[in-house]
Backbone as a printed PyTorch tensor [residue, N CA C, xyz], in Angstrom:
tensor([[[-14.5740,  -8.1020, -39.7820],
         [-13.8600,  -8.0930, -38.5350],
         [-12.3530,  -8.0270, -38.7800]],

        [[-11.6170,  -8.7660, -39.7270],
         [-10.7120,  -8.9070, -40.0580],
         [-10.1750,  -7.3710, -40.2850]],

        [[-10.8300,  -7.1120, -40.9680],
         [-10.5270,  -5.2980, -41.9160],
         [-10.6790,  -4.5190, -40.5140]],

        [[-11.2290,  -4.6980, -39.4690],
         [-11.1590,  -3.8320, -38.1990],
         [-10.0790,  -3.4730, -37.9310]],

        [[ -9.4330,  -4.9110, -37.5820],
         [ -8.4370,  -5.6860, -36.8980],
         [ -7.2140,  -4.2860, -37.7560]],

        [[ -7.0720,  -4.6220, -38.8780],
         [ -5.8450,  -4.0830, -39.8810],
         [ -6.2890,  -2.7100, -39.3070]],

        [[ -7.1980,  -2.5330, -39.2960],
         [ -7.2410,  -0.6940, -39.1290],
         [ -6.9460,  -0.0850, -37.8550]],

        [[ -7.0890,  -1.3850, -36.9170],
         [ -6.8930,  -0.8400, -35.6450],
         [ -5.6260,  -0.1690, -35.2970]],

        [[ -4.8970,   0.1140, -34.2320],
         [ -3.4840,   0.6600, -34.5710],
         [ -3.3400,   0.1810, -32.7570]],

        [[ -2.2560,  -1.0780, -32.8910],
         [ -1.6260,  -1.5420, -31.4960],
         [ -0.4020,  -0.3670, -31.5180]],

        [[ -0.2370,  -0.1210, -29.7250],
         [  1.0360,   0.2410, -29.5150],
         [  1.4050,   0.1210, -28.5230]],

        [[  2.8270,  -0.6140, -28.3490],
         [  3.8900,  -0.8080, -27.4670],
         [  3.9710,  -0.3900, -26.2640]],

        [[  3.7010,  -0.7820, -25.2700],
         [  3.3740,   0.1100, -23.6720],
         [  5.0100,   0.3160, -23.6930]],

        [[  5.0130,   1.6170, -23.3380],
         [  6.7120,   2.0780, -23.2100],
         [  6.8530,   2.5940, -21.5370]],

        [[  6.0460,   2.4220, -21.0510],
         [  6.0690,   2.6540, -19.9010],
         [  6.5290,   1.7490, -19.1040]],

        [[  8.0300,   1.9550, -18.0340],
         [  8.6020,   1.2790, -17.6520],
         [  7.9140,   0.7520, -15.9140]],

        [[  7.9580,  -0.3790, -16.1510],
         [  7.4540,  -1.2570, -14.9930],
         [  7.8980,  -1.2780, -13.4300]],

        [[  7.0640,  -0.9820, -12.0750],
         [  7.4840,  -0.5920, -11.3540],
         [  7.9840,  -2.2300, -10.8630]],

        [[  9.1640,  -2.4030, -10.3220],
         [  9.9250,  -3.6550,  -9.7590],
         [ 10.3600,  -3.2560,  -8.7160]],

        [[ 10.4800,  -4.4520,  -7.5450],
         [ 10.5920,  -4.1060,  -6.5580],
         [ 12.0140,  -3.6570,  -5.9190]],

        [[ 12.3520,  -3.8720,  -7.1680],
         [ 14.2670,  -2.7940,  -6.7790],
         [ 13.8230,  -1.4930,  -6.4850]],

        [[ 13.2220,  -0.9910,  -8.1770],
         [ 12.5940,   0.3640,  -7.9140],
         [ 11.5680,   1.0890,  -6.5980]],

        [[ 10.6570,   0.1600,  -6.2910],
         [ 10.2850,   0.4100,  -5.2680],
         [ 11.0410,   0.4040,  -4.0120]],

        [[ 12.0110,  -0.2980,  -3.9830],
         [ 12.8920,   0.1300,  -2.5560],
         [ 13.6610,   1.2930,  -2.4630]],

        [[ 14.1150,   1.8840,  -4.1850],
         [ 14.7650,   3.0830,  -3.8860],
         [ 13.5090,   4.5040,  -3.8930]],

        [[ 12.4230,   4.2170,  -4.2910],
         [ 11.2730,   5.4040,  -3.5350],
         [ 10.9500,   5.0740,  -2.4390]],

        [[ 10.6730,   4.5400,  -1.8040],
         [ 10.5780,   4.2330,  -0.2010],
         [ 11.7070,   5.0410,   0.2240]],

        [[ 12.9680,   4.3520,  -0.0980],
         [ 13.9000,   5.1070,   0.4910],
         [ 13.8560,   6.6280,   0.2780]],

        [[ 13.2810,   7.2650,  -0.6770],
         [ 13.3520,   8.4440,  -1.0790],
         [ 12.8890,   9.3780,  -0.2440]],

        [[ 11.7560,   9.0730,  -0.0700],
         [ 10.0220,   9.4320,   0.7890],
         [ 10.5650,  10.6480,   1.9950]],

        [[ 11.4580,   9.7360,   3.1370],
         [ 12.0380,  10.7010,   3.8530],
         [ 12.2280,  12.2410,   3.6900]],

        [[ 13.1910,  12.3270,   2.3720],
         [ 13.3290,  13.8690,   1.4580],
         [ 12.7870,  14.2620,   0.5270]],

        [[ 11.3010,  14.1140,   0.9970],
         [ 10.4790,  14.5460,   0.3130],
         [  9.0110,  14.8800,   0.8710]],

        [[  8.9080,  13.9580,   1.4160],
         [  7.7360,  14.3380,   2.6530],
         [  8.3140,  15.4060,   3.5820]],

        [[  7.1400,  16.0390,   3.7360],
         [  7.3990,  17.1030,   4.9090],
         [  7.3200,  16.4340,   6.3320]],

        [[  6.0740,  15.5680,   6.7940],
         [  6.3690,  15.1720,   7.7330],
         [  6.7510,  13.9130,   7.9390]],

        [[  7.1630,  13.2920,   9.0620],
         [  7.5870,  11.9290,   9.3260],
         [  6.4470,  11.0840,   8.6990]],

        [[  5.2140,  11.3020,   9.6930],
         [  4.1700,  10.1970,   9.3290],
         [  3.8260,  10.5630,   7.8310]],

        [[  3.7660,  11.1790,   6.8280],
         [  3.4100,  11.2940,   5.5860],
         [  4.7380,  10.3410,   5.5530]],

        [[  5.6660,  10.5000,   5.4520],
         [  6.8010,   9.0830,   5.3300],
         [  6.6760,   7.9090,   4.9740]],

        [[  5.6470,   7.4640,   6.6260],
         [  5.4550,   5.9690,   6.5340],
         [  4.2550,   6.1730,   6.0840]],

        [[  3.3300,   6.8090,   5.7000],
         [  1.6960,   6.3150,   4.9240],
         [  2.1360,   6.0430,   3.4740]],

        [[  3.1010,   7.1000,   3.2680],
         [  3.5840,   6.6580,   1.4310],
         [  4.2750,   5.2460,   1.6560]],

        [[  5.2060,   5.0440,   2.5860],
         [  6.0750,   4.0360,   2.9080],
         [  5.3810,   2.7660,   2.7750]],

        [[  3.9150,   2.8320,   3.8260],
         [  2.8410,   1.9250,   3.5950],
         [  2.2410,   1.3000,   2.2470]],

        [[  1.8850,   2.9420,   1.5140],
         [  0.6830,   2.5580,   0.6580],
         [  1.4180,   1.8800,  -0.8700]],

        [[  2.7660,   2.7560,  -1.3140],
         [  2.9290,   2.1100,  -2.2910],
         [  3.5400,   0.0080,  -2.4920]],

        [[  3.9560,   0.0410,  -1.5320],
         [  4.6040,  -1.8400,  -0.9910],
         [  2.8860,  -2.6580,  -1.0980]],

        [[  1.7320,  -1.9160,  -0.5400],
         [  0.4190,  -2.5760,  -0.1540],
         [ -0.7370,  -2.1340,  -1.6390]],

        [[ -0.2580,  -1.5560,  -2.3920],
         [ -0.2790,  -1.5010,  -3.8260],
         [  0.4820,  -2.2170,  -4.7660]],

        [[  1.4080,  -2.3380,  -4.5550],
         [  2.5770,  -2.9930,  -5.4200],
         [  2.0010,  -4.7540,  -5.4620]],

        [[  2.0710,  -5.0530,  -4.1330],
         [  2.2370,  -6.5880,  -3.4360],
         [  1.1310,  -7.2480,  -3.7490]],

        [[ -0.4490,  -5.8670,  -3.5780],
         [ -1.5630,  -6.4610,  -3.6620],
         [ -2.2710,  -6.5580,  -5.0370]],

        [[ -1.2890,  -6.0080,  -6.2580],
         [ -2.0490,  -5.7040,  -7.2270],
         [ -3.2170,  -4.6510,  -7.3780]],

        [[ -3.0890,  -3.9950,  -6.4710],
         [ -4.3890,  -3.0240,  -6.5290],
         [ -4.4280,  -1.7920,  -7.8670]],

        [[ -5.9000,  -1.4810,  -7.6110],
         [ -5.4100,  -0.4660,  -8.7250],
         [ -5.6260,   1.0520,  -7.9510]],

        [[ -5.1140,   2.0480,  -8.2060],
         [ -5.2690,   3.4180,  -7.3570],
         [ -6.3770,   3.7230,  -6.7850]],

        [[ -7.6740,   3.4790,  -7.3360],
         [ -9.3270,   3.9000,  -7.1330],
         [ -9.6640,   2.7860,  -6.0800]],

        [[ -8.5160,   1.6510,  -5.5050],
         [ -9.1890,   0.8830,  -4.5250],
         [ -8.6420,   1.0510,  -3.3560]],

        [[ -7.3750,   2.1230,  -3.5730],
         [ -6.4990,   2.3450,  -2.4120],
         [ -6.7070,   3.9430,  -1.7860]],

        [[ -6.9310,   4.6800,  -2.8620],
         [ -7.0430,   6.1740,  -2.1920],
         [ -8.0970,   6.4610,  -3.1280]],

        [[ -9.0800,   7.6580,  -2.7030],
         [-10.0220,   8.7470,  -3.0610],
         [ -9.7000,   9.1820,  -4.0640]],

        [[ -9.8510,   9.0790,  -5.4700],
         [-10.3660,   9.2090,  -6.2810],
         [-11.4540,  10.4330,  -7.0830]],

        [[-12.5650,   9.6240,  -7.0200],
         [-13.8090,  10.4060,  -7.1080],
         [-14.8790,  11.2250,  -6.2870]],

        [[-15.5160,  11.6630,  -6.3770],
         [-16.0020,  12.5170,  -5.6790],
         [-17.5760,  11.5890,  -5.3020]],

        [[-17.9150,  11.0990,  -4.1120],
         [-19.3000,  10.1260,  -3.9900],
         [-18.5910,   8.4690,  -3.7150]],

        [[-16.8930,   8.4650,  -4.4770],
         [-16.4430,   7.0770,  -3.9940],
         [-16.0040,   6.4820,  -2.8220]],

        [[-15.8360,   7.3730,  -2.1300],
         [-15.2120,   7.0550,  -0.8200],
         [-15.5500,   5.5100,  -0.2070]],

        [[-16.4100,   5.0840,  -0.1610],
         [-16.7870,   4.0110,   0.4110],
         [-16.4540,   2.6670,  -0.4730]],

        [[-15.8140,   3.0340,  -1.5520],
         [-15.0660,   1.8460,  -2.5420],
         [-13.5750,   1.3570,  -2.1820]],

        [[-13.2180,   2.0980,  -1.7260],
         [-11.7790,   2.7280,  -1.4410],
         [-11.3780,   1.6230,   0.1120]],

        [[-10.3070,   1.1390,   0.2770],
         [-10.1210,  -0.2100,   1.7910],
         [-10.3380,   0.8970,   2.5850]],

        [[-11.0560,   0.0370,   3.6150],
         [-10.9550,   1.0450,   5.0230],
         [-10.2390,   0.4150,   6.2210]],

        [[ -9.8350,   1.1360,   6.9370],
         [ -9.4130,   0.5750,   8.4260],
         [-10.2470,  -0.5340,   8.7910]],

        [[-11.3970,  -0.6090,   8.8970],
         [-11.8570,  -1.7530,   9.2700],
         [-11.4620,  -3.2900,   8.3880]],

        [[-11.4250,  -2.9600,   7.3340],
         [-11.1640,  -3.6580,   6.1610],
         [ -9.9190,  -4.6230,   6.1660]],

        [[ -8.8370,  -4.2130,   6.5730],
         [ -7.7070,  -4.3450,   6.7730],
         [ -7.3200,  -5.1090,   8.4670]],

        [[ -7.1580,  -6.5100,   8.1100],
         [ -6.1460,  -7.0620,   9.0750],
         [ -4.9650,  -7.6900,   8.9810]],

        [[ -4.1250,  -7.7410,  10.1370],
         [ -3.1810,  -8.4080,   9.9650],
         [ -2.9680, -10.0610,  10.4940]],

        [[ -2.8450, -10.7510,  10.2060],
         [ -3.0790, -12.0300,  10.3810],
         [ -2.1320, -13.2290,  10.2960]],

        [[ -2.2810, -13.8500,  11.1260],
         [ -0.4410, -15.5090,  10.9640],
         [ -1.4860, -16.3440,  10.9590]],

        [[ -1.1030, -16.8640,   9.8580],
         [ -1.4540, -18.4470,   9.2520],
         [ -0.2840, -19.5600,   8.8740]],

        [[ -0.8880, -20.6380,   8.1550],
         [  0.3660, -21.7450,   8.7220],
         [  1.6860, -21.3570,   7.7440]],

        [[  1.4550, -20.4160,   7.1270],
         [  2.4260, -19.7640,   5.9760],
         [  3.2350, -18.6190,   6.6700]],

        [[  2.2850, -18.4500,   7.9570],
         [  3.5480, -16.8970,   8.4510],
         [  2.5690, -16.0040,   8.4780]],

        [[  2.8910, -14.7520,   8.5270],
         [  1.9770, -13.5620,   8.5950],
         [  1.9630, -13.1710,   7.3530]],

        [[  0.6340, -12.2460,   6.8580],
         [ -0.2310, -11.5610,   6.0250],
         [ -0.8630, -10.5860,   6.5680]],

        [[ -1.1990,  -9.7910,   5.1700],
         [ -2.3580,  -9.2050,   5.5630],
         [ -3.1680,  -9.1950,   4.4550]],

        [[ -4.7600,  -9.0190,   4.9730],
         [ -6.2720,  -9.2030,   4.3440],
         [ -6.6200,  -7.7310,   4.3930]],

        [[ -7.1870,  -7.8860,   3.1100],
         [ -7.3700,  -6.5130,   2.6320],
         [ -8.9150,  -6.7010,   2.1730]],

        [[ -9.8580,  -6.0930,   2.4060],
         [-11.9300,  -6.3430,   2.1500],
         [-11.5280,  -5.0000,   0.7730]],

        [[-12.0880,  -5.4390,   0.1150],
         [-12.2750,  -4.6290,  -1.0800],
         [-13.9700,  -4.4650,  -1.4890]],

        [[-14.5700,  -3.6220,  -0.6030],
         [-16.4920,  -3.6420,  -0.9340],
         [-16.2030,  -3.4010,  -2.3470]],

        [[-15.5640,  -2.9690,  -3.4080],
         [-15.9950,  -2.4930,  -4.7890],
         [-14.7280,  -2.4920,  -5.3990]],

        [[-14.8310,  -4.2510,  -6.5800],
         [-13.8360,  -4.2690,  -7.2780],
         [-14.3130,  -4.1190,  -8.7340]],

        [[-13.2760,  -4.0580,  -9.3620],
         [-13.5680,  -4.2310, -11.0450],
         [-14.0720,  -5.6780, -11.3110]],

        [[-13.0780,  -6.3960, -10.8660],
         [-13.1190,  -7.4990, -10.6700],
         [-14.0170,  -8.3800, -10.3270]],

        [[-15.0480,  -8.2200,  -9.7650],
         [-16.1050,  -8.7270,  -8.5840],
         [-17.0750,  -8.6430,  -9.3400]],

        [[-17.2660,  -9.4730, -10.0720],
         [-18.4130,  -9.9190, -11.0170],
         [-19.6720,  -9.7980,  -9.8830]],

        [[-19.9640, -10.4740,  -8.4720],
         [-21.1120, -10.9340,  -8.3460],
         [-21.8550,  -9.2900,  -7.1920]],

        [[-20.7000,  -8.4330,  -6.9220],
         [-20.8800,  -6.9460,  -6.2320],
         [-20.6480,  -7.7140,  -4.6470]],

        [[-20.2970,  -8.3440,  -4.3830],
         [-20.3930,  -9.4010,  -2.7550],
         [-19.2380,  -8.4830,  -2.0040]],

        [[-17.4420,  -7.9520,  -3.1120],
         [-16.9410,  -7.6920,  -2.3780],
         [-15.4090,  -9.3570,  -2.6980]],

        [[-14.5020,  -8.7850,  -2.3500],
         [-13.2610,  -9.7950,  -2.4000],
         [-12.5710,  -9.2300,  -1.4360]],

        [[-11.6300, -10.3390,  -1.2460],
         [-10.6660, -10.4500,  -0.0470],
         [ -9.5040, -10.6140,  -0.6890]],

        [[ -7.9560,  -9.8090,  -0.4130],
         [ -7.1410, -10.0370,  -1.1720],
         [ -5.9190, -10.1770,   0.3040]],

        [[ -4.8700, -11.3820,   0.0550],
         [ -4.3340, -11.6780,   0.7730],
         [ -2.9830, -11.3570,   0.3020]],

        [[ -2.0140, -10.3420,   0.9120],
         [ -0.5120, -10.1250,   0.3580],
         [  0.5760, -11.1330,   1.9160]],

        [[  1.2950, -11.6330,   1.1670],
         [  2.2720, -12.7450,   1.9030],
         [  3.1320, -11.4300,   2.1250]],

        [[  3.8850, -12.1390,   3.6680],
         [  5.3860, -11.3210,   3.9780],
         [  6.4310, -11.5170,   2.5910]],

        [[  6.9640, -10.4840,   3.0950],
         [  8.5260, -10.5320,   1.9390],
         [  9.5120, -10.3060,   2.8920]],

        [[ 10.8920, -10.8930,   2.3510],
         [ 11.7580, -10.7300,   3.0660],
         [ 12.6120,  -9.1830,   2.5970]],

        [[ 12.1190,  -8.4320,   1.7820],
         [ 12.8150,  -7.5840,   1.1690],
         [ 12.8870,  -6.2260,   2.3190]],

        [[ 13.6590,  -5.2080,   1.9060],
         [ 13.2630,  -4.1170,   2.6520],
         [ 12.1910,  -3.4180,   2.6360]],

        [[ 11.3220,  -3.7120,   1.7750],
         [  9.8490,  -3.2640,   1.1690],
         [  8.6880,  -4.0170,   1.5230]],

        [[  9.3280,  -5.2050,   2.8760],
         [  7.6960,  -5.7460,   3.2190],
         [  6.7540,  -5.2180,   3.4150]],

        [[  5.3070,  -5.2380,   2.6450],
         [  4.0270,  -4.4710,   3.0900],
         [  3.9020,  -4.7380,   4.4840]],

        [[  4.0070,  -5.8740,   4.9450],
         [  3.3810,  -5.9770,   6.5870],
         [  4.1830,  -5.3260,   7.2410]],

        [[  5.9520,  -5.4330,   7.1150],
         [  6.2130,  -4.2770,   8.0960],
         [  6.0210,  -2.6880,   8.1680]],

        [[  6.0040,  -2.4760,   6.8550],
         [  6.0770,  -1.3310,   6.5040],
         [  4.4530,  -0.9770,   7.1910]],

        [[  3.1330,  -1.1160,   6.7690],
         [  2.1960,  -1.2000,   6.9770],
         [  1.5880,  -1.3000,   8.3810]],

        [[  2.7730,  -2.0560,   9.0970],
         [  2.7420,  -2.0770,  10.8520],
         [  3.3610,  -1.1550,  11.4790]],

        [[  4.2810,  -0.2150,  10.8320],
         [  4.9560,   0.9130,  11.1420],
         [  3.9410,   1.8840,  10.8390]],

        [[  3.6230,   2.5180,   9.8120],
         [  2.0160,   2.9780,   9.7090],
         [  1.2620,   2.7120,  10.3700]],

        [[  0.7710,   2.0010,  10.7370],
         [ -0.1150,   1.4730,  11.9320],
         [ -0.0890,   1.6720,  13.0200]],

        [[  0.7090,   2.1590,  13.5550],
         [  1.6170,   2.1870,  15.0840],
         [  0.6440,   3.9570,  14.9800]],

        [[  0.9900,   5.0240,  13.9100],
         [  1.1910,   6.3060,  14.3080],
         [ -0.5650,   7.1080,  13.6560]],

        [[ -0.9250,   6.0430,  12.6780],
         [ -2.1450,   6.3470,  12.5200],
         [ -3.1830,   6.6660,  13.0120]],

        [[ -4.0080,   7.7630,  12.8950],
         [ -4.8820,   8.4980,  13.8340],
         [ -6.2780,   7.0350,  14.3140]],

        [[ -6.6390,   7.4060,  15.3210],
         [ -7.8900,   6.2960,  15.2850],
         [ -9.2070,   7.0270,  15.0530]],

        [[ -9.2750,   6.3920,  14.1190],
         [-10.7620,   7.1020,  13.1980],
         [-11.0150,   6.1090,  12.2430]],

        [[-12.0180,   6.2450,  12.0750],
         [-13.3070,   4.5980,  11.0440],
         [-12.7420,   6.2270,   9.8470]],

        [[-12.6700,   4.8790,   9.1070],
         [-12.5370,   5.4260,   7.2960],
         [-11.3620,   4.7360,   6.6500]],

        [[-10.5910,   5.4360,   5.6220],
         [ -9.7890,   4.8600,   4.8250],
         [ -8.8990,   4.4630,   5.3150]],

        [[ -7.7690,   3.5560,   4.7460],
         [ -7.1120,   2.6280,   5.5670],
         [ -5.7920,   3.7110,   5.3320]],

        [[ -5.7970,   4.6460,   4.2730],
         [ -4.9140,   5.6700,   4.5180],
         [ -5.1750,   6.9090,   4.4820]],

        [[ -4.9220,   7.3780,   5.5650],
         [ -5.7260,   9.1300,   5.8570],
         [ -4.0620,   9.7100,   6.4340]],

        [[ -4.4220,  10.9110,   5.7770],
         [ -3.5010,  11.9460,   6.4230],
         [ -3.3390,  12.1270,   8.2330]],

        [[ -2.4230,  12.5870,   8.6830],
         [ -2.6480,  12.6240,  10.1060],
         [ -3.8660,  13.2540,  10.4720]],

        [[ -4.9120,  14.0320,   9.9780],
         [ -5.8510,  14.5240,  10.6440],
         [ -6.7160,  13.8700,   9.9510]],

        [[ -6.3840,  12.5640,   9.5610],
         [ -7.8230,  12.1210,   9.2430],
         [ -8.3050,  12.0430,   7.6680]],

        [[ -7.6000,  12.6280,   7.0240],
         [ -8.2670,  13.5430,   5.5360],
         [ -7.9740,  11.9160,   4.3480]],

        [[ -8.5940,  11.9630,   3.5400],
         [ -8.5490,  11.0770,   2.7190],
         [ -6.7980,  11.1410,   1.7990]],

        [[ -6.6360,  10.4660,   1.1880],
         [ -4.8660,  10.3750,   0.4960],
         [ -6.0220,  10.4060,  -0.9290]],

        [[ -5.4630,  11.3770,  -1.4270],
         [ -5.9930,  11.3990,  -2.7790],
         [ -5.2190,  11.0820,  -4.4230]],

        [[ -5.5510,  10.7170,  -5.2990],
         [ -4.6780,  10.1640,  -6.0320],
         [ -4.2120,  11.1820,  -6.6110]],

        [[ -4.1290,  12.3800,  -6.1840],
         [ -3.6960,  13.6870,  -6.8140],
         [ -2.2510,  13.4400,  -6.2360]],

        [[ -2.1950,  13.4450,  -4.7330],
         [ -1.3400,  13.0040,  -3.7690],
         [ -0.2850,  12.0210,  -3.9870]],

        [[ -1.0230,  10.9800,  -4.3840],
         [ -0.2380,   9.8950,  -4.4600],
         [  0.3480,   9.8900,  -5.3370]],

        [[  0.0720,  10.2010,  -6.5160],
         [  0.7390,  10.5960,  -7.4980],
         [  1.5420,  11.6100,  -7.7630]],

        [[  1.6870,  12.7120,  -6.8030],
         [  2.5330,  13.2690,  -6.4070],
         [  4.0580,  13.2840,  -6.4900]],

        [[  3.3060,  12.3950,  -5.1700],
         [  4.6830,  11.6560,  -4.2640],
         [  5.2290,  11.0960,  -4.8850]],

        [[  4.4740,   9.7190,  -5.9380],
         [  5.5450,   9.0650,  -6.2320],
         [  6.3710,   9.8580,  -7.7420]],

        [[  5.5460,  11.0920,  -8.0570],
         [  6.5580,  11.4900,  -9.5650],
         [  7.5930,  11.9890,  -8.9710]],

        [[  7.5210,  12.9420,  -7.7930],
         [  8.8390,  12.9380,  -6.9790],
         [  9.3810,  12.6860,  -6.7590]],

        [[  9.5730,  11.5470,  -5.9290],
         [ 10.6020,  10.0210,  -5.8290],
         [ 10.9170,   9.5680,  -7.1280]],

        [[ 10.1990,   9.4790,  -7.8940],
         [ 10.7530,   9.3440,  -9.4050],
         [ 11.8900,   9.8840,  -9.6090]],

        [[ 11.5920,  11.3500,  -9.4260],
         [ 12.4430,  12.8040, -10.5110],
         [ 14.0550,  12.6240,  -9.4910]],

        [[ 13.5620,  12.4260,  -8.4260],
         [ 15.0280,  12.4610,  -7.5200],
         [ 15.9740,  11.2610,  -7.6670]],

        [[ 14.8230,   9.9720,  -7.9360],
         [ 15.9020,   9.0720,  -8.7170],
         [ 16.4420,   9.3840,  -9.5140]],

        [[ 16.1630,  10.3340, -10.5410],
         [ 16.3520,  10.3930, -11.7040],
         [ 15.8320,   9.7440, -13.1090]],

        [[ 14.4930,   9.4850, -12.5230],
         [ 14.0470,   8.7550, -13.3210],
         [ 12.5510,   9.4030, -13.8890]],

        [[ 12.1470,   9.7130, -15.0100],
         [ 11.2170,  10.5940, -15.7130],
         [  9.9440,  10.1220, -15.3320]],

        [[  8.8280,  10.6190, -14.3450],
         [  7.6830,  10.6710, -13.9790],
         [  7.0130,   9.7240, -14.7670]],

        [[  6.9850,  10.2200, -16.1240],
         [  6.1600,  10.0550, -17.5740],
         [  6.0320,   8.6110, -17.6360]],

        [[  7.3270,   8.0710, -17.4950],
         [  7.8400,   6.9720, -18.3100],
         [  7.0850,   5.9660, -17.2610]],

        [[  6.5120,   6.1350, -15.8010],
         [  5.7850,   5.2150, -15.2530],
         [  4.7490,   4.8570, -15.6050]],

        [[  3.8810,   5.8110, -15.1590],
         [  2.9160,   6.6610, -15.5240],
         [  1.7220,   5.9470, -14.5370]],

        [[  1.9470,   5.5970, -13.0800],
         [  1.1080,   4.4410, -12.6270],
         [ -0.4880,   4.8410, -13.0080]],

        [[ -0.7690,   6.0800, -12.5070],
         [ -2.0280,   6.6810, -12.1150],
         [ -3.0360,   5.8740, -13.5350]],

        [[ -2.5140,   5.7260, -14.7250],
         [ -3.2310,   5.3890, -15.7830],
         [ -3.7730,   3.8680, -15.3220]],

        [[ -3.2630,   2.6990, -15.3880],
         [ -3.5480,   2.0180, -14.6740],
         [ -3.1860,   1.1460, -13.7660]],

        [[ -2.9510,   2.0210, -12.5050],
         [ -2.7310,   1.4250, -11.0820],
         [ -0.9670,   0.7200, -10.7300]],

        [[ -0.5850,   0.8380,  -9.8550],
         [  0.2720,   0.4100,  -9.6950],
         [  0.8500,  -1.4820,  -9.7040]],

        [[ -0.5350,  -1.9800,  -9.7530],
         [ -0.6460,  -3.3230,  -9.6760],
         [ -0.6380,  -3.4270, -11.2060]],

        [[ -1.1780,  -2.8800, -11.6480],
         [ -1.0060,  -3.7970, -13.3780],
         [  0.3330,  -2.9190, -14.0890]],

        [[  1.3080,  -2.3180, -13.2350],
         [  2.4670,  -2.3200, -13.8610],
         [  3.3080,  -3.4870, -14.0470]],

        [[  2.7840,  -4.2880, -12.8290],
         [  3.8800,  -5.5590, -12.8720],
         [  3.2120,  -7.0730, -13.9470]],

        [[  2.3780,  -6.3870, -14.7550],
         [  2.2710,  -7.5260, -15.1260],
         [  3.4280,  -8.3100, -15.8000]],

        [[  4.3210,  -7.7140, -16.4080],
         [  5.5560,  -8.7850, -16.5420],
         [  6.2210,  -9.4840, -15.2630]],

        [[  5.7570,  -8.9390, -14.2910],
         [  6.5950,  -9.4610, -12.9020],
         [  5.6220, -10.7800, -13.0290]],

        [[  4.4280, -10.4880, -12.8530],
         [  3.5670, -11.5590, -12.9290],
         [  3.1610, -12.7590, -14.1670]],

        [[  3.8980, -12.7090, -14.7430],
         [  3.8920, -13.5720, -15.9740],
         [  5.1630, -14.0750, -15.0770]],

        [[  5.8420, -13.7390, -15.0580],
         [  7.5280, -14.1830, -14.3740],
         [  7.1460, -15.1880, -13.3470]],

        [[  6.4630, -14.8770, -12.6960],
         [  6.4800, -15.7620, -11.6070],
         [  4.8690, -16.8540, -11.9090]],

        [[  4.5490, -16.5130, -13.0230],
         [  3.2850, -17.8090, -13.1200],
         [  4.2620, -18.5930, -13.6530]],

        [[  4.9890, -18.3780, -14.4050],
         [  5.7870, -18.9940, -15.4080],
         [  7.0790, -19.9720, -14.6300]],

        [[  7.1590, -19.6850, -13.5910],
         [  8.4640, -19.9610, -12.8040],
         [  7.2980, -20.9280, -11.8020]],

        [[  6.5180, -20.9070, -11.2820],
         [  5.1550, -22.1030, -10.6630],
         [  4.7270, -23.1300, -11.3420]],

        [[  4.5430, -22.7260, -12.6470],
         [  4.0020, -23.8890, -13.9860],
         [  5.4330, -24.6360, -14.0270]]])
């Protein structure tokens, strides 16, 4: 096992971590770059409700071909005030995570930043078509695909000026970029 170990070959994730500075200047971007308004606020939406929730891409948009029903749906999704303030609950039927297949519930808190998921997400909400399915569909309905999403955000990248590559969310998910954010703040609770 030992002799594995030596042979194995670790390397350095060089891929720079999405933080929520960075995320406020693609939000801001979105505008000049989307063609339409509401493509605006669904990107505006989805990356803050990715970021916040830890998700990984295959639980937020279409993916695979037969997955659709893994993916949050409108129904899935509420918004909710508890004795902490408002949230929102997110039903996840199919996590990695979900040892027992039952399904998890993931709860993202308000932020005071310009990047709150709930507002942002309630602005989306306002213009979103009414139709049962994914919790983000194009104005006619159509699934957001991670072809899409990934798109968008290498775009907002490139106009920052900042190299697509070097993110690289789509590999794995926009939520496990922050795991240094999240060491930061277990570490700052303990």
């Amino acid at each position: 096992m030992l002799e594995g170990l030596k042979r194995s070959k670790f390397s350095k994730d060089k891929r720079l971590p999405v933080t929520s500075e960075l995320l406020a200047r693609i939000i801001e971007k979105l505008p000049s770059i989307c063609y339409l308004a509401y493509e605006s606020l669904l990107f505006a939406a989805a990356f803050p409700v990715a970021f916040h929730g830890f998700l990984r891409v295959g639980e937020l948009v279409y993916t695979k071909l037969g997955q659709a029903q893994n993916i949050i749906s409108i129904h899935g999704t509420q918004i909710l005030c508890g004795a902490k303030g408002e949230f929102i609950r997110l039903h996840l039927t199919h996590s990695k995570g979900d040892q027992t297949g039952k399904g998890i519930s993931i709860d993202i808190r308000k932020t005071d930043s310009t990047v709150c998921p709930i507002q942002l997400l309630k602005r989306y909400l306002r213009v979103r078509p009414n139709k049962n399915g994914p919790l983000l569909c194009h104005l006619g309905g159509k699934y957001v695909s991670r072809y899409q999403l990934s798109d968008i955000l290498s775009k907002a990248l490139n106009v920052i000026g900042i190299d697509s590559r070097a993110t690289s969310p789509i590999h794995s998910g926009l939520g496990q970029l922050q795991k240094p954010l999240l060491k930061e703040f277990l570490m700052r609770k303990l």
